[in-house]
N, C-alpha and C positions, 0 to 999 in steps of 0.2 A: 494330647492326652487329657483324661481327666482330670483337673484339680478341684478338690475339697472348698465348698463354701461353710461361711461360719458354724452351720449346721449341722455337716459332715464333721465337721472336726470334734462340736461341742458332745456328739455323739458316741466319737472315738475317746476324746477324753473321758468322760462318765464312765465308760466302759473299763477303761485301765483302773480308775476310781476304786470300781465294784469290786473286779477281780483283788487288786492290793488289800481290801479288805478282807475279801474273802480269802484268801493266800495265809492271810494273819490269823485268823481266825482257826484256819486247817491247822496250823505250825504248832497255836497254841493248844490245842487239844479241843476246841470246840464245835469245830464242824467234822462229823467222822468219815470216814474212806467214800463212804454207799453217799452219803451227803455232799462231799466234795466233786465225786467223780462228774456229773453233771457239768457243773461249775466250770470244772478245767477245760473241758472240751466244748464248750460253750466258746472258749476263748485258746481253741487251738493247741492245746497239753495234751499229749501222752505220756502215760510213764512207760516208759519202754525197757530193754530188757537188762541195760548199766546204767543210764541214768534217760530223764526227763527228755520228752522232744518238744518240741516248740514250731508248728507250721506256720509260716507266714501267708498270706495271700497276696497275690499276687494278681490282680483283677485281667484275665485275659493275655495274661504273659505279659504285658506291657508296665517298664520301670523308666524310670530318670535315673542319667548318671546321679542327682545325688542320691535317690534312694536307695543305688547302686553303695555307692561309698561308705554309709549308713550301714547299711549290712555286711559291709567289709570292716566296716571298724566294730561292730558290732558282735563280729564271731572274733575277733580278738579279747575283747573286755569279757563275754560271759560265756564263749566258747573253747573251740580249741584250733582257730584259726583258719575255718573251713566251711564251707553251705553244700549243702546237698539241692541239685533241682530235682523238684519231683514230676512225676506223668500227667499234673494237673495242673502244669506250669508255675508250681509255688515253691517257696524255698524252708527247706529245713535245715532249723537249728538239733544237732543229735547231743550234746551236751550243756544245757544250760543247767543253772542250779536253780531248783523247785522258788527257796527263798530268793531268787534275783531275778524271776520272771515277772513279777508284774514292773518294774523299772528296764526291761528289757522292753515289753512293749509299752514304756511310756516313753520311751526315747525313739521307738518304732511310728509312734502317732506325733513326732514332731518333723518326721517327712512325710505325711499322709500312708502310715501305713498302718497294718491293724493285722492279729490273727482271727477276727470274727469269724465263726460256721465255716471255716477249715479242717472240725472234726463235729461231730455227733450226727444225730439224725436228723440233718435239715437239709436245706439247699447248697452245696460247696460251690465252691469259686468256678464262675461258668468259663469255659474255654472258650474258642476259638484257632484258627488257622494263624499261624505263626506270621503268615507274610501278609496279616491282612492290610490292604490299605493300598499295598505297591504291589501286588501279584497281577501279573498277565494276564491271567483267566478269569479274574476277578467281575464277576456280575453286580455287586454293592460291597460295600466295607462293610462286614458284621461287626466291629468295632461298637460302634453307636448303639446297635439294638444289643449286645452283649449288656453294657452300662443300665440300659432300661431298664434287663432283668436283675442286673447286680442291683439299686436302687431298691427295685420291688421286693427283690427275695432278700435282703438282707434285713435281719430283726424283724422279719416279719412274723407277729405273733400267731397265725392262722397253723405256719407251718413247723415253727420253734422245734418241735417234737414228735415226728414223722415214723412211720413203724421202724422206717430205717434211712439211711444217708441215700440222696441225691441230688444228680448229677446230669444238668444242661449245657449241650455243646452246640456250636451255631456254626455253620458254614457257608460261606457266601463265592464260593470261586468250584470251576467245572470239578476240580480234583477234591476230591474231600484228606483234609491234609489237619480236620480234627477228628474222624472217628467218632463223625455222629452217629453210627450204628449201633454203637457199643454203648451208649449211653440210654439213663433214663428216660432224658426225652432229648434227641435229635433236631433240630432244626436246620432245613437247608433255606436259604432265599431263593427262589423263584422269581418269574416274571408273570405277575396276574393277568386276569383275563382282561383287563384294558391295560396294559401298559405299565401300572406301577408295581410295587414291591410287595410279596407275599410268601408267605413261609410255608413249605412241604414239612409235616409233621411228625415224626414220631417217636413212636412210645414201645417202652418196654425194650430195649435193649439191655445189653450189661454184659459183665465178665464175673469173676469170683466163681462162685462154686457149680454156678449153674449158668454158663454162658450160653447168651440169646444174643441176637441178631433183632435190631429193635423193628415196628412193624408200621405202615403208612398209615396212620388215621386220620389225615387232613389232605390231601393233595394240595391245597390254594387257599391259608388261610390268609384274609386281609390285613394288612401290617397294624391295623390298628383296633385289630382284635388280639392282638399278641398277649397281654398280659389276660386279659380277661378267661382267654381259652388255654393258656395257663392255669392259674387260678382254676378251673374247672376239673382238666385232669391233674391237680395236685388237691383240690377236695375231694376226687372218688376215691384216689387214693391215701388219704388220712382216713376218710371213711372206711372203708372196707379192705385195706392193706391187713395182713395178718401181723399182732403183735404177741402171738404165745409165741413164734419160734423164730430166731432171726433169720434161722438160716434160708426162712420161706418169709420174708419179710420186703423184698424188694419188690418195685413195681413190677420188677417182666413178671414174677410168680403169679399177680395179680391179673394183668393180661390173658397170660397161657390159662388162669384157670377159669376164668371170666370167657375167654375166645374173644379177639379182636373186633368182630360186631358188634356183639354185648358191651364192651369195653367203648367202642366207639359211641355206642348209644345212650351209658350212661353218663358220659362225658360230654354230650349234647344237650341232655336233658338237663345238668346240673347248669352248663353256659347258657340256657335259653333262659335263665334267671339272672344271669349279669352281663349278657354282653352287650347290652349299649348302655352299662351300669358306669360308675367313677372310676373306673379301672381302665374305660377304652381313652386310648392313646390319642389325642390333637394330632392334627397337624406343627401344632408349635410348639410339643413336647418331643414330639420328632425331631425337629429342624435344632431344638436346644442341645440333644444330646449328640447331634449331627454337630454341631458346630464345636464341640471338644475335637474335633477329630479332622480337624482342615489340612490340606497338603501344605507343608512347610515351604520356607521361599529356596524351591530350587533356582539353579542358577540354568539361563540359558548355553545349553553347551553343545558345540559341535556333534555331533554324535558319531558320524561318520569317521569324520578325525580322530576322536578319542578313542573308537576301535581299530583303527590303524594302529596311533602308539600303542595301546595294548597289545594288539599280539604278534607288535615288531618287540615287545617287553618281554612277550613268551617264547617268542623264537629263540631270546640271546640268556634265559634263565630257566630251564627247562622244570626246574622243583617249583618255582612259580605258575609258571604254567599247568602245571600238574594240581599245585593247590585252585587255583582259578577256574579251573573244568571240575574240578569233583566239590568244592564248599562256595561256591556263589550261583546266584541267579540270576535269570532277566527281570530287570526291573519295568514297571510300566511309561517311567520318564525316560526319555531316551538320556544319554550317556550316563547312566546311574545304575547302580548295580547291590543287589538283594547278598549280604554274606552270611554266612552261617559258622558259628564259632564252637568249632568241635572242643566236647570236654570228655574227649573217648578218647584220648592218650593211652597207649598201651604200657600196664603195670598200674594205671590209678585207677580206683572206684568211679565207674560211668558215674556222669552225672556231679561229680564232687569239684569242687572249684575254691581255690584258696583266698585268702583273703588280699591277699598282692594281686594276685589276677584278679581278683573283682576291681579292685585299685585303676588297675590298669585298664580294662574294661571299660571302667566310667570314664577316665580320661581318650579311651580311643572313641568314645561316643560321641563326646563333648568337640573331639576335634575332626571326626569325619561324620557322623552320621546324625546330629541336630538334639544330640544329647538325649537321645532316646534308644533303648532296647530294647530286646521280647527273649524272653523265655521260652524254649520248645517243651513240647509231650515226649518228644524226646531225649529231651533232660541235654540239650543245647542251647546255647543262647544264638540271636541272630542282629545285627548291625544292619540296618533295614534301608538306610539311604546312603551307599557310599557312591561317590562319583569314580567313574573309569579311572581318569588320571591318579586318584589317591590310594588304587586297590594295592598296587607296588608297594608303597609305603608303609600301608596298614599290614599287609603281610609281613613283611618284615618284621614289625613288633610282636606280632601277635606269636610266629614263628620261635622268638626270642624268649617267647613267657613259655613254651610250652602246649602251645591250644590252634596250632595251624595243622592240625593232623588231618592231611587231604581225605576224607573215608565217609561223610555228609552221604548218606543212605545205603552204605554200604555196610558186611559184614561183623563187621570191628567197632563199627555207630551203633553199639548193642544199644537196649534200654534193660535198667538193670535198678531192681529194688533194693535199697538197702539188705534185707534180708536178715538170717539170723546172728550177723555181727551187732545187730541194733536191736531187730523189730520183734517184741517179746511175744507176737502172733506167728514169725516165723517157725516152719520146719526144716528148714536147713539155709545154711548158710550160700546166698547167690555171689557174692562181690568172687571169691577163692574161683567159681565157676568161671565166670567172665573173667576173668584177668587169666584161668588158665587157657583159657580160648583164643583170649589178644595172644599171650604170649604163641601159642602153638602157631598161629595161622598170621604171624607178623609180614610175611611177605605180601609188599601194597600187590605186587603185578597180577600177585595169582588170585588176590581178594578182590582186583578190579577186573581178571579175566569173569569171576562167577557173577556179576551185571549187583544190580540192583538186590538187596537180601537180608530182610528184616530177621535179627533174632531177639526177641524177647526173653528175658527172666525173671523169674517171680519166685519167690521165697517160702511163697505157701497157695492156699487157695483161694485169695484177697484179690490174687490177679494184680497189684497193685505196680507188675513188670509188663501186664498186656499181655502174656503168653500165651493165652486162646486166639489171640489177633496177628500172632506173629508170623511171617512165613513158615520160621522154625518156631518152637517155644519149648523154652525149661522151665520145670516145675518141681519144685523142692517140696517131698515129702518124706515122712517120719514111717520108719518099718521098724518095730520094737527098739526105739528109742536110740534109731541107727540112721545118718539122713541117707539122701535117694535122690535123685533127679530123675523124674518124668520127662518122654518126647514126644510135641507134637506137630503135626507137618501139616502145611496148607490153608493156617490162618491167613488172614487179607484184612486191613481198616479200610481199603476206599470203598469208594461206592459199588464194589461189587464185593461186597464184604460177608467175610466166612468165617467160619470158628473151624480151627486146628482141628485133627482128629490125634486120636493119642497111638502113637507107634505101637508098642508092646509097653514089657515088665519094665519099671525103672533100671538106673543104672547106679554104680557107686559116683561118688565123686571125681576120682581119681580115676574114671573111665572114660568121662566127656569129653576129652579132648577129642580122642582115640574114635569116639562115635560120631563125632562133629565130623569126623574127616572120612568116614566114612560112607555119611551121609550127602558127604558133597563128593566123593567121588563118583559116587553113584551119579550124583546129576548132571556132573560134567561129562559121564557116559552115553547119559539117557540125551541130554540137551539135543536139539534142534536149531543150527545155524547159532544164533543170537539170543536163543531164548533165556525169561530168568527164571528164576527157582519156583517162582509160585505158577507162570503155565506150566513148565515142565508137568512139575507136581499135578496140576489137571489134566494133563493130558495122557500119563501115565498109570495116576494114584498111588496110593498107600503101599500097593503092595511090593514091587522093587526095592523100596529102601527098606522094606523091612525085612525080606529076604536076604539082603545087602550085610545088614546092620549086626542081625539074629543068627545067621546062618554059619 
């Protein structure tokens, strides 16, 4: 992974610097609200709807056990014992005190970490594919070119101050397993017209109030025009993005209103002035940020043999077994194995992880997997290099903390926003929603009979649960100061990616259970052989379950 040269650091310290200052200065009555607000969110603060939130970043999902541990001791000292992951693989703090944030992150910048442009209108913390690195379908590590863009778009003053917030996701393997469609601008790696590495482009995707499906305006750009054509479509759009209204303030608005030729064209005409300017990429700027990201020394391992004893291990422990098929994967070293650490316990807040279990965590890192982590978009974490023979034993422990719940893309693996217990932008509370949902639908056999089935929740129209992208999706809204849950069926993030359409009338709260289960009765009727909920869904549409649901 990356580590911070003197530079980096000197940078992140000045930074905590600033804000303590400024912190001081708000407390004392000198800097006022409209003057501070900036400021805070510059450096990752919201005040939200009980007290302060604090986003950490998190550079592409990727932690060290100790900056793991760091932030387990850290929600002890200024929290309440607890981290939220969020859908942008970063971790939030929901209780810190206003006066003890900037010593929060000055204890945060002594494990290389930092909240920079984790909130306002700049570039956030670019994603990536959770298993990048060891995935099977994998075509390059986005890993490397993720850093490029972290490097460039961080404090970069061209774009400090953007009509509004955005958001670069990069995918390098056949599955798209970050949800480049949804985002601002998209990047898939490709394979160029001789042979080496180039990026499929695009632009103008998003979720929030106006969900878009982002659109190809590059098929084959060359790897080392990356930043430059960057830079290009993040000038048209400081230029001409709209800033009287935010709600029309995001690139897609721009796109859709421009028309994607146009849009293509003047994003050409702005890079035919920098691209073979100080911004195009070497070869040995490549190869530097390539070399943060080398395969660790696996051990040579039988492979053959280690799947033997393993599923002579699942034959004689069948709950093992059971976790082993539904939260790990294949990895691309043979006898080594990809796990995925559910934090979708039913009765807890998706996504929420205690500060023992972080503990614990970083010690299961440290002794099976080369002390390194990733955070998912789907507000899981993932243990990326365990060997076959160790899976036993890590299950075990993990089983023991709480966070072995076999369910890794299934129904109960919701993604689920804070919502209105926190977020003082929600219209109703999501966590009450999703915990009534685990609880109703707790049985594993019949959640694993309905296959594969993404549900998303979102707490308002921030999208900030993915609910336009979900197979199903809940959406918390406000009817004369009464909340409401919206349904919508038929969202998709891979690459054959769709935005939900909306059922009907909302429901009350204390309804969803009752319409979740109707809504899958429905498909379990409708189904064909094997099929999951999102062909079904095209192959029959909207109207059955709403017949279903309404009727």
């Amino acid at each position: 992974m990356y580590v911070y040269d003197e530079y980096d650091q000197k940078i992140v310290d000045e930074r905590v610097a600033q804000f303590r200052d400024q912190t001081r200065r708000f407390l004392d009555g000198d800097l006022s609200e409209a003057e501070f607000l900036p400021l805070r969110l510059q450096n990752g603060l919201y005040v939200q709807r009980l007290a302060p939130m604090l986003r950490v970043a998190v550079p592409y999902g990727l932690m060290s056990s100790r900056q793991l541990r760091k932030i387990a001791q850290l929600s002890r000292d200024y929290d309440k014992g607890y981290v939220h992951i969020s859908t942008r693989q970063n971790i939030q703090f929901n209780w810190p005190e206003l006066a003890e944030v900037p010593e929060l992150l000055a204890e945060l910048a002594s494990v290389q970490m930092h909240a920079i442009q984790t909130s306002g209108n700049c570039i956030r913390n670019t994603t990536t594919d959770q298993y990048a690195g060891v995935a099977v379908d994998e075509l390059e590590d986005p890993r490397p070119w993720c850093e490029i863009i972290r490097q460039w778009s961080t404090l970069h003053p061209e774009f400090a101050f953007l009509p509004r917030k955005f958001k670069i996701a990069v995918c390098g393997s056949e599955e798209d397993r970050a949800a480049i469609y949804a985002h601002d601008i998209g990047l898939e790696l490709v394979t160029g017209e001789n042979g080496d590495t180039a990026f499929r482009v695009l632009v103008g995707g998003g979720l929030g109030r106006t969900p878009v499906i982002g659109t190809e305006i590059c098929a084959r750009l060359q790897s080392r025009h990356l930043l430059t054509y960057l830079e290009a479509i993040l000038r048209v759009y400081n230029q001409h993005g709209r800033r009287d209204n935010k709600y029309k303030a995001r690139i897609k608005i721009l796109v859709k209103a421009m028309g994607a030729d146009a849009f293509r064209e003047a994003v050409a005409q702005e890079w035919s002035r920098i691209k073979d300017g100080p911004g195009t990429l070497t070869g040995a700027e490549i190869e530097r940020a390539r070399s943060f990201f080398t395969a660790p020394e696996y051990r040579e391992i039988d492979a053959a043999g280690a799947d033997s004893e393993l599923q002579a291990r699942s034959a004689a422990d069948p709950l093992f077994a059971n976790w082993l098929k539904r939260n790990t994967v294949a990895h691309r070293v043979p006898g080594y194995q990809i796990v995925n650490v559910s934090l979708k316990a039913t009765g807890f807040a998706p996504g929420d992880i205690s500060d023992s279990q972080l503990e614990l965590v970083a010690d299961l890192a440290e002794q099976y997997s080369f002390g390194e982590l990733r955070t998912t978009h789907q507000q899981n974490l993932v243990l990326a290099d365990v060997e076959q023979g160790q899976l036993y034993s890590l299950w075990q422990q993990l089983q023991a903390a709480g966070l072995a719940t076999p369910n890794i893309g299934y129904l109960t693996d919701m993604i689920c926003c804070p919502g209105g217990d926190f977020c003082s932008l929600a219209n109703a509370k999501s966590i009450p929603v999703a915990e009534a949902i685990q609880a109703r639908f707790d049985d594993m056999d019949y959640v694993y009979d309905l296959g594969p089935l993404d549900l998303n929740i979102s707490g308002c129209m921030n999208a900030c649960g993915h609910h336009h992208i979900g197979h199903i999706g809940i959406l918390g809204v406000d009817k004369k100061g009464q909340e409401f849950f919206q349904v919508s069926l038929g969202g998709n993030q891979g690459k054959d990616a769709s935005i939900g359409k909306i059922l009907g009338p909302s429901f009350r709260q204390e309804d969803m259970p009752d319409v979740m289960e109707k809504l899958l009765s429905t498909f379990v009727k409708l189904r064909e052989g094997e099929e999951t909920f999102i062909d079904t869904y095209r192959r029959v549409g909207i109207e059955p379950f709403k017949e279903y649901v309404y009727g």
